[in-house]
C-alpha positions in Angstrom: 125.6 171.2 164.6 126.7 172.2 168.1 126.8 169.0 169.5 129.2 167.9 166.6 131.4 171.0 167.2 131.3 170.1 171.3 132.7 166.8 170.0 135.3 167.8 167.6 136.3 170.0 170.9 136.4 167.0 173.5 137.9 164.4 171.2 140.3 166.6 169.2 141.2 168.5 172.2 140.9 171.6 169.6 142.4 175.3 170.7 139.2 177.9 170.6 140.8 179.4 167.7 140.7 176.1 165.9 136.8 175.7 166.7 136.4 179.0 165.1 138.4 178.3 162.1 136.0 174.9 161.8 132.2 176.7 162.2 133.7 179.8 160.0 134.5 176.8 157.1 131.5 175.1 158.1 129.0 178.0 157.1 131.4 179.1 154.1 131.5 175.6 152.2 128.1 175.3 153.0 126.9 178.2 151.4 129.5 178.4 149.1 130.5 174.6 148.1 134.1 174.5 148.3 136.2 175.6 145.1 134.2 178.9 145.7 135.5 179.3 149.1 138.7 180.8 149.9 141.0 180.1 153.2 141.2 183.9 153.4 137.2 183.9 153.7 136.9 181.1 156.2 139.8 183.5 158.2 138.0 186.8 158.2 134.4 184.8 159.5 136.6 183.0 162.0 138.5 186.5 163.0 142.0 185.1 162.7 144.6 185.5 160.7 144.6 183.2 157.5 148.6 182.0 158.8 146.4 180.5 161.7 144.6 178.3 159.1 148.0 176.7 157.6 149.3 176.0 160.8 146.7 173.3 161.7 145.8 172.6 158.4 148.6 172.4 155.7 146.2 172.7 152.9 142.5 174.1 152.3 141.6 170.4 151.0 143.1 169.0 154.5 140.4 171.2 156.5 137.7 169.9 154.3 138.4 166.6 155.3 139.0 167.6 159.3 135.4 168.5 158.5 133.8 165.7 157.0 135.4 163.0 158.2 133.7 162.9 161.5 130.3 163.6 159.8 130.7 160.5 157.7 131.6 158.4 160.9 128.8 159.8 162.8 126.3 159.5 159.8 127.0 156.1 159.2 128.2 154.1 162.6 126.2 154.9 165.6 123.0 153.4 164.0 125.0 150.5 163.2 127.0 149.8 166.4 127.1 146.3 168.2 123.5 147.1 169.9 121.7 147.9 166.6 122.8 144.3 165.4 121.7 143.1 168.7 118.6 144.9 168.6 117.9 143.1 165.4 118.4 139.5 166.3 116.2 140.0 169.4 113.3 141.2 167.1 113.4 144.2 168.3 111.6 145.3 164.6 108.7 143.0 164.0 109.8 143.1 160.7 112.4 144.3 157.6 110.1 147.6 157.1 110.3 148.4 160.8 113.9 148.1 160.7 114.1 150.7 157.7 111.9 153.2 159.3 114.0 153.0 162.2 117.1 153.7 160.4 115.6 155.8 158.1 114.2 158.4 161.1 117.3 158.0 163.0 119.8 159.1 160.5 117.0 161.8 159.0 116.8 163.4 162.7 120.6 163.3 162.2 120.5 165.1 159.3 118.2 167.4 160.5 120.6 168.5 163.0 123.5 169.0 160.8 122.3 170.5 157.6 125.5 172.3 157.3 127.6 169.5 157.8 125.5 167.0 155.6 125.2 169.1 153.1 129.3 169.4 152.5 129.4 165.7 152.9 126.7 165.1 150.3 127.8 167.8 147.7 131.9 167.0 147.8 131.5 163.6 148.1 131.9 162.8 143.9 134.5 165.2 143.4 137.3 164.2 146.8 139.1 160.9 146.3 139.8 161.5 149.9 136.2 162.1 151.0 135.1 158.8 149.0 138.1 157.1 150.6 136.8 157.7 154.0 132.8 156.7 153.0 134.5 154.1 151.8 136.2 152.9 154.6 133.3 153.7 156.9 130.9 152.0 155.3 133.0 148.6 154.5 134.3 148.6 158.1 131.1 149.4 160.2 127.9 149.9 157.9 127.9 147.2 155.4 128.6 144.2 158.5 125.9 145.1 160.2 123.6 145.6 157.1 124.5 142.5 155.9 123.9 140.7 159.2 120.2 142.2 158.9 119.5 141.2 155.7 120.1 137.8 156.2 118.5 137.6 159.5 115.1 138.8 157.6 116.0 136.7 154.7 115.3 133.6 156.8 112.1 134.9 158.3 111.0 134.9 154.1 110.4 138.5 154.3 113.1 139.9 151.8 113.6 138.1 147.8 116.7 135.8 147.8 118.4 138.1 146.0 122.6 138.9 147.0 123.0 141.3 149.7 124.8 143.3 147.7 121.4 144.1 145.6 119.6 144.4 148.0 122.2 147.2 150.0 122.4 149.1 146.3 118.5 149.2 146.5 118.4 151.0 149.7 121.5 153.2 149.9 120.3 155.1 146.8 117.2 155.7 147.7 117.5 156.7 151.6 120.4 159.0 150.1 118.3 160.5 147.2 115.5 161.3 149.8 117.8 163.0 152.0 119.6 165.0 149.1 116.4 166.6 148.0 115.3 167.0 151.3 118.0 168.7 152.8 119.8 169.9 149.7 118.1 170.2 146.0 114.5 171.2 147.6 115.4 172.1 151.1 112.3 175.0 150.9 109.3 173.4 149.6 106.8 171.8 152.1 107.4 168.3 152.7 105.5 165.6 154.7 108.8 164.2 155.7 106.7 161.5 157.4 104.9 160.3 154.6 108.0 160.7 152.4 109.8 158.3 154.6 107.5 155.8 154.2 107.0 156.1 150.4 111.0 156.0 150.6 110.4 152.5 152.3 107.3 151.4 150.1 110.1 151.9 147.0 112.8 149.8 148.8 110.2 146.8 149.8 109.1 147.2 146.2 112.1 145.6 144.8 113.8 143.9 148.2 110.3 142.9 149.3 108.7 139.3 148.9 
């Protein structure tokens, strides 16, 4: 989570006091969830006064999305930037199950990172039009190109059913997202073979996607 906080700092050139106001909400909302969380909470853990909130943030719902906003960009785009596509067209990945374990690992190491942070983004998700908005957004503008791009690409080489892309995505995006719910989320505490879950995450994908 630090090295999301170091770039909320460099990119949003945020005062101190705003970074303390951000980890303070952080730990709150994820503990907490976010109706049970009070500015006047996130002010005392930050150690400023709760006027310090509202003057960088007009309302408790515009910090949430200060918050999560950036973790929805950085969950979703970096795997998918220009390279990734390129990556893919040079055969980087022998083939489509390569690809998802890639993906898969990268964005779980992400998660791993950031349980805090995913954990708000996965839990307020359904209830924030705003929240959705930006997924939304994120995913259209960056995720779904790419994705799309890949599919076809392994489409030709007669490894994925000629099914629409958009089946195909809905396949996946449930399942990687349901695996890293319970993992990180609804069963954070049980012992997992996150190794051999990712691949049985993959074996369910390539069950339906896979020719």
């Amino acid at each position: 989570m630090s090295d999301m906080i170091d770039t909320l700092r460099n990119e949003k050139k945020l005062t101190p006091k705003q970074i303390e106001v951000l980890k303070a909400a952080i730990e709150l909302i994820s503990e907490k969830g976010y109706y049970n969380t009070s500015t006047s909470e996130i002010a005392k853990r930050a150690g400023v006064a709760e006027g310090t909130i509202f003057r960088h943030y007009r309302t408790k719902k515009d910090l949430l999305v200060a918050i999560v906003t950036p973790v929805i960009s950085d969950f979703s785009a970096p795997f998918f930037a220009k390279q990734f596509v390129d990556q893919v067209f040079r055969e980087e990945y022998a083939n489509f199950e390569d690809l998802l374990y890639a993906f898969i690992k990268n964005r779980f190491e992400f998660a791993q990172s950031n349980v805090p942070l995913i954990k708000i983004l996965l839990q307020e998700l359904a209830f924030h039009p705003e929240i959705q908005a930006a997924y939304k957004r994120q995913f259209t503008e960056k995720v779904y190109p790419a994705l799309n791009q890949a599919i076809d690409f392994y489409k030709q080489k007669g490894e994925l059913k000629d099914l629409p892309n958009e089946t195909i995505i809905r396949t996946m995006v449930p399942a990687i997202l349901g695996f890293m719910m319970t993992r990180f989320i609804l069963k954070p505490d049980q012992t997992w073979d996150d190794e051999a879950e990712i691949k049985q995450t993959i074996d369910v994908i390539m069950g339906g996607v896979g020719r």
